[in-house]
N, C-alpha and C positions, 0 to 999 in steps of 0.2 A: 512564541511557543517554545516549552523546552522539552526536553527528552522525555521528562517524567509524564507532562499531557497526554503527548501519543503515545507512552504504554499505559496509561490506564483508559485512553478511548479504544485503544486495538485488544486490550483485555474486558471489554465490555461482555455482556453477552446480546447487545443488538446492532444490527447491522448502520442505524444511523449514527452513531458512536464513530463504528467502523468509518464512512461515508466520508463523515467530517475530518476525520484525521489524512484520510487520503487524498482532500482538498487540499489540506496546508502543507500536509510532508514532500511534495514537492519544491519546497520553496526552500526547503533546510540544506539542499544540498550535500554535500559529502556528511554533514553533522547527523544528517539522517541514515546514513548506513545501518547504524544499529536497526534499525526498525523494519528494514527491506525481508528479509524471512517474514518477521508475524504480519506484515503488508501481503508478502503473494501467500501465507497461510489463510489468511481471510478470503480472498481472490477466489482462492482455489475451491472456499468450502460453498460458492454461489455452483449450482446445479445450471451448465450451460447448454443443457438440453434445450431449456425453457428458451419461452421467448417473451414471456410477461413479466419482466421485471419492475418489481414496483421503483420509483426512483428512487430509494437508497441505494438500492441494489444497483441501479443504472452508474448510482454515481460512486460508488466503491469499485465497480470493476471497473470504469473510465479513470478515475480520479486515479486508483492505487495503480493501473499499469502505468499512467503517465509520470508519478511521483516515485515508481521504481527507475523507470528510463532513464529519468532526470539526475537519478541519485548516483546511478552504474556512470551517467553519462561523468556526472561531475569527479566521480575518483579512479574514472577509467577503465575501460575493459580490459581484467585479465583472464585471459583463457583458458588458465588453470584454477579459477574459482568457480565451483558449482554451482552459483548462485547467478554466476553473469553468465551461464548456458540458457 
């Protein structure tokens, strides 16, 4: 997979697009940083009110927190980056 895939499935406008990219962007490691914002932008735009998430949805909010973890994990928490709070 390269950088360009997962900006045009995280610029989709459906959630399965989303889904998929947040399957694989964990595997990219630190080469995935770029991607970690429009990763928790999408995250963020699932209503977690709900509790019926159809499974795109299930698997974009599992798949993308675990592929940002993975990504902060691989270039290191630093403290003073807003994005690893």
């Amino acid at each position: 997979m390269d950088s360009e895939w997962f900006a045009r499935k995280l610029a989709q406008p459906d959630v399965r697009s989303h889904s998929a990219a947040a399957i694989f962007l964990a595997s990219q490691g630190s080469d995935g940083y770029c991607h970690v914002e429009p990763m928790l932008a999408r995250c963020k735009e699932l209503d977690l009110s709900r509790n019926d998430f159809d499974k795109y949805e299930d698997m974009l909010l599992l798949s993308g927190t675990r592929a940002i973890a993975q990504i902060v994990r691989s270039v290191g928490y630093d403290e003073a980056n807003q994005l690893h709070r």
